[in-house]
N, C-alpha and C positions, 0 to 999 in steps of 0.2 A: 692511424690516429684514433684516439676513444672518441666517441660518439657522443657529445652534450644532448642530455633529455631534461626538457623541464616539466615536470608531472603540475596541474594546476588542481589543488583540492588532496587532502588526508582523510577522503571517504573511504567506501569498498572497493566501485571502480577505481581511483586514485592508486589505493596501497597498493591494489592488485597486479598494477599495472607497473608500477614504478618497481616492485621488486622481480618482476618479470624481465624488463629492460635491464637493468638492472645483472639482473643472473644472466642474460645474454650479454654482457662485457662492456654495457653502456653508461657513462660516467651520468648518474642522475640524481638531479636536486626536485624536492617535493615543496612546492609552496603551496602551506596554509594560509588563509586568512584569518581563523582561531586563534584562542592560543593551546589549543587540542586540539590532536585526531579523534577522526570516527564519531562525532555526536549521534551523530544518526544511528550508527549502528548501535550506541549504546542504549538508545529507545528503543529500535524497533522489536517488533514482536512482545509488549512490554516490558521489555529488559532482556527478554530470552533470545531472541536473536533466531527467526527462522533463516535460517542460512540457505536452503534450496529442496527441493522437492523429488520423491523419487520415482516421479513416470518418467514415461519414453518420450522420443525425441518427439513424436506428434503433439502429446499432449502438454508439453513444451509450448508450441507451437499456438494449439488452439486454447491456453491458457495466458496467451500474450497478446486480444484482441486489436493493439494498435500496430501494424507492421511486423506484426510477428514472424513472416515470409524472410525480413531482411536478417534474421538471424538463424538462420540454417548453417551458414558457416561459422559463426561464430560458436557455437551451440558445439559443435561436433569438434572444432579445435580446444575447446576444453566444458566440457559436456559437465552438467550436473555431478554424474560419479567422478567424476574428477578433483570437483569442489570437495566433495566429503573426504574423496583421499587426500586432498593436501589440506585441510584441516587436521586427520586425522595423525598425518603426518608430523604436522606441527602441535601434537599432543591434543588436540580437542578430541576429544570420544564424542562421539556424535549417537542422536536415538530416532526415533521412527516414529511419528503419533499419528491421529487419524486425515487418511487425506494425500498421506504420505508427504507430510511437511517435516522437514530436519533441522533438528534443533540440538543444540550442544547440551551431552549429557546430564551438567555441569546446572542451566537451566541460566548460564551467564553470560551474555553478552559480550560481557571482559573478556572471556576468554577468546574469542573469536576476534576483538581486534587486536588482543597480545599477539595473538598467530602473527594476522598480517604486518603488525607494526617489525615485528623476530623475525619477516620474510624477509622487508623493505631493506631494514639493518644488517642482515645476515649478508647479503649481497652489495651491501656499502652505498648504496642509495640513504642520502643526506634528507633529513627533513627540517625546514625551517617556517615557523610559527610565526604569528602578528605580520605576515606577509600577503598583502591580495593584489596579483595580479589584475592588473588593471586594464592590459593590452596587449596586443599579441602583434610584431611587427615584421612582416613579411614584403620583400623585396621581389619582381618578375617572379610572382605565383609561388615564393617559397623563401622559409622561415628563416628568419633574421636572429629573431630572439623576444625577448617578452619585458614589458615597461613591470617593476613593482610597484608599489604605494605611490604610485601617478610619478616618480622621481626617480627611480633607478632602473637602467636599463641593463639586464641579465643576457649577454651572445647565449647563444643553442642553436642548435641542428635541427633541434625537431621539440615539438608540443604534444602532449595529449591533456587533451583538455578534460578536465573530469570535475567540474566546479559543481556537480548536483542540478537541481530542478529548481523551482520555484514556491516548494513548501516545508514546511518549519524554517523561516528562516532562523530561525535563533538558532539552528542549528551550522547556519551557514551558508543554508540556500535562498540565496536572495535573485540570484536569475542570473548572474555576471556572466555566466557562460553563455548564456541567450546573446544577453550583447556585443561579447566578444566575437563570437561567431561570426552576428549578422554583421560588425564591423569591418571582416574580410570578407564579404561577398555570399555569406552564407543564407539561404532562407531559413523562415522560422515559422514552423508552424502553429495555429493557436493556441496557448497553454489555457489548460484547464486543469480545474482540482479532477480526481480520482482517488478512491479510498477515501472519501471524507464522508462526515455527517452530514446528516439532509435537516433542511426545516419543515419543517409540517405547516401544512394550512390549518389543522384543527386546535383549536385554543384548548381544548379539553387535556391532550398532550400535557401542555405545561403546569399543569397539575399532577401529573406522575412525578414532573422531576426529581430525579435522583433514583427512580426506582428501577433497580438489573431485574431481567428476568433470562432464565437459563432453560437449556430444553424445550425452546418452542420453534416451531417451523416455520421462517418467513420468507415470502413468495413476492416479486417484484413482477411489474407490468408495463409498461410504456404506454404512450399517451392512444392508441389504438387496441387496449386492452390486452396486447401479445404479453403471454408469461417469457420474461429475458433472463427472468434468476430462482433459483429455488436451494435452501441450505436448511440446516437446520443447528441452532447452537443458542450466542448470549446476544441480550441488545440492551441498551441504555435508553432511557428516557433523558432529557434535557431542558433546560430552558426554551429552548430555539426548536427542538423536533426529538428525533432522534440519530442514535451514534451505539459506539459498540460493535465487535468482530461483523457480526451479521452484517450490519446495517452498511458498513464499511465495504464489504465485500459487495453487495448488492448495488453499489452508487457506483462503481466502476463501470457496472452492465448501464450504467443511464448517462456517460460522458455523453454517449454518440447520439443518443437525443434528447440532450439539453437538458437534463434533470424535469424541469415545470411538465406538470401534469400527468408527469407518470405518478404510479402508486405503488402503496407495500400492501399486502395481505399476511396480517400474524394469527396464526394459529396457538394459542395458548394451551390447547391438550392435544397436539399430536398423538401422543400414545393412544387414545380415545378416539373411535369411530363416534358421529353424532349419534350412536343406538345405544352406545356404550358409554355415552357421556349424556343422557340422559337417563338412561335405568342409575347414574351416581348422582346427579341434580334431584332425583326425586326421591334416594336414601337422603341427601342433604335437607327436603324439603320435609320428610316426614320426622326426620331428629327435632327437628324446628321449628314444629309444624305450629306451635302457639304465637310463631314469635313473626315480627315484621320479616316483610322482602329484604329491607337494607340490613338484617342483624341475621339474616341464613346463609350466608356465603362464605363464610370465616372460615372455613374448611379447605375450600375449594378457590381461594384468590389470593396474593397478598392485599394486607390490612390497606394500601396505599389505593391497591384500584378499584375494589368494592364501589364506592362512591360514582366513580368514573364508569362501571360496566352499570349498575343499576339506572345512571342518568341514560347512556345509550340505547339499555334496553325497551326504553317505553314502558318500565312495568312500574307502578306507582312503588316508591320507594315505601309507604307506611301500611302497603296491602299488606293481610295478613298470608302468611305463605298457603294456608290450606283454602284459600280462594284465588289462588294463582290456577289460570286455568291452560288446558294442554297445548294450546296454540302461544301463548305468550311462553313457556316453558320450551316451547321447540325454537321459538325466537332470542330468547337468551341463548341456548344450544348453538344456532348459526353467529351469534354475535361472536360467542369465545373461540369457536372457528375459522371467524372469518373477521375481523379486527381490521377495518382499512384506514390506513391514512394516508390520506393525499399529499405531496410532495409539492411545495412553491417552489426549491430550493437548495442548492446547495451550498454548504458554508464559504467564506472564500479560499481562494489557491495557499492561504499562508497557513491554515487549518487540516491541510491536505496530506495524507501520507506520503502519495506520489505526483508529481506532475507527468498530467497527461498534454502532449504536444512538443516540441524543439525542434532542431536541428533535423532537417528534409534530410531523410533516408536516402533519396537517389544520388545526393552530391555527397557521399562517404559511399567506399568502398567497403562491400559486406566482409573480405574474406581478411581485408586488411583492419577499418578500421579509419583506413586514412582518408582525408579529406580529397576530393578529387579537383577541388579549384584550388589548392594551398598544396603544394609542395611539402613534405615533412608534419604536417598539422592532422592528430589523429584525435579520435571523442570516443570516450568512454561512459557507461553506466546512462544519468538520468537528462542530461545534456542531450542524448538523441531522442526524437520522435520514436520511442515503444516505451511501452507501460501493459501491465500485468495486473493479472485478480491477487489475491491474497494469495498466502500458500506458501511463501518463498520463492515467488517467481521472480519478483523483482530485482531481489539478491543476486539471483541465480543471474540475471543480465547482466547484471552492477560486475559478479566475479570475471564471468565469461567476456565479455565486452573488453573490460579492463586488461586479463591477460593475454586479448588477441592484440590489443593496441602495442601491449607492453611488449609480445613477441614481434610483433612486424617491425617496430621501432627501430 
């Protein structure tokens, strides 16, 4: 007899999973609580969709700092190259950019969920919309079947749970899977944002708002001044702090201590050694040399932070530049070097790329997927306890997770 599978969620682990069961001969229905698939996917990576990254199975590993151990098997039953082949398969051309992050040639998002949705369908896996599973009803340690819109109750064999995390919900992650979980007997460990924007303690900050800056090097520290991050690319200024790829990437290395009181260090001329960025400070100051401190820098800032770097330097903003003398010039020099802002904060969980925290890694079997106190009950993608830096790792869980669920099913 066909095997009833009820996939819960039309994310990445979701489709993955569900056209996987699916292609192994299992009668499955997908319930969204949308009334579309994939939101997520259609955001991330802003719109381009890093779909997975192409190091080896280590760095895999030590680029998933939350339980990254418990997917070793998953990982090797359908590995990173795997994901590009069945993209590739399903017509996405895939490319290669710094980092070795992979992104559909295409630079569309769309396209990566046409795949999966052309997976789910191709294998006859049914998806039905404006549906959220509300509960999941399991008899003597094993699956009954699943309540809908608190009212209809759906028989099955088996679940894989794939309802997502706890951030953007508008995209659909509102935690259900948290609670479903913990409703059969599941723990849960604490959810936190990850990939999110930080708030700054310095007021001066929200005075940049709105201002990107590209090509600078920023250095994260935790509360005992250890360097935990170091990149180099775009960030954002904000109302609230800062945000933007870098910034993003660097708040993941400060889940595990709390965000408060760590710090960033931005470097605004990397390219420039301090000898080499002052023999250019003092061409700027000789062009200029009639004119005020605050009116020589127009070269060498944008128009937005001038104000902002002049107030931090100590250096009276109406000195004349050819009375600026070599010890306040070397202190300008270390300012645009070394840029700190201290961290109160991170935004909350609903602001968050990723949820850090779910569903205890030891009560799921790694190699399966399935739940080990629930009979037929398996979790995919951001529902389990592991979370990832940028890069496409996350994906790369979401795919891999999802297809193991969907094969053991």
């Amino acid at each position: 007899m066909q095997k009833k599978v009820v996939v819960v969620g039309a994310g990445a682990a979701g489709l993955m999973a569900a056209g996987r069961a699916a292609e192994r001969g299992c009668d499955v229905v997908v319930f969204e609580k949308k009334s579309q698939p994939g939101k997520k996917i259609l955001i991330s990576g802003k719109g381009r969709c890093n779909i997975t990254n192409t190091t080896d199975m280590e760095g895999l590993i030590e680029n998933t700092p939350t339980n990254g151990f418990f997917l070793y098997s998953t990982f090797y039953t359908f590995s990173n190259y795997d994901i590009i082949k069945f993209f590739n398969d399903f017509g996405v051309a895939t490319k290669v950019e710094r980092g070795g992050r992979v992104f559909p040639e295409s630079d569309n998002a769309g396209d990566v969920l046409k795949a999966l949705l052309e997976y789910a369908r191709k294998n006859k896996a049914r998806l039905v919309y404006n549906s959220r599973v509300t509960g999941i009803v399991a008899k003597d340690g094993r699956i009954e079947g699943v309540m809908v819109n608190n009212k209809d109750f759906y028989e099955c064999d088996a679940v894989i749970l794939a309802a997502g995390g706890a951030s953007y919900p508008g995209t659909g992650s509102t935690g259900d899977g948290y609670r479903i979980a913990a409703g059969l007997g599941h723990a849960i460990s604490d959810l936190k944002p990850s990939l999110v924007p930080l708030v700054a303690q310095e007021d001066w900050v929200r005075e940049l708002q709105g201002l990107s800056l590209k090509n600078v090097l920023l250095k994260a520290y935790d509360q005992k001044r250890k360097k935990i991050f170091e990149d180099f690319g775009e960030m954002l200024f904000t109302h609230f702090g800062v945000s933007g790829p870098l910034v993003l990437s660097a708040s993941s290395h400060m889940v595990s201590c709390g965000f408060k009181g760590c710090f960033i260090s931005i470097d605004l001329k990397p390219a420039l050694d301090e000898q080499t960025l002052d023999a250019r400070i003092q061409r700027d100051f000789e062009k200029y040399s009639r004119k005020q401190f605050k009116n020589s820098l127009d070269d060498l800032l944008p128009q937005k932070m001038i104000p902002v770097i002049v107030k931090l330097s100590g250096i009276n903003e109406s000195k004349p530049v050819n009375q600026i003398t070599r010890s306040e010039r070397q202190q300008l020099v270390k300012l645009l070097k070394n840029m700190i802002i201290n961290i109160e904060d991170a935004r909350p969980i609903a602001e968050a790329i990723v949820t850090s925290g779910g569903v205890n890694v030891d009560e799921i079997n790694p190699s399966t997927m399935e739940s080990k106190l629930v009979k037929g009950l398996y979790f995919a993608g951001e529902v389990i306890d592991v979370d990832a830096y940028t890069g496409g790792f996350n994906l790369t869980i979401a795919f891999s997770t999802g297809y193991t669920a969907g094969n053991s099913v």
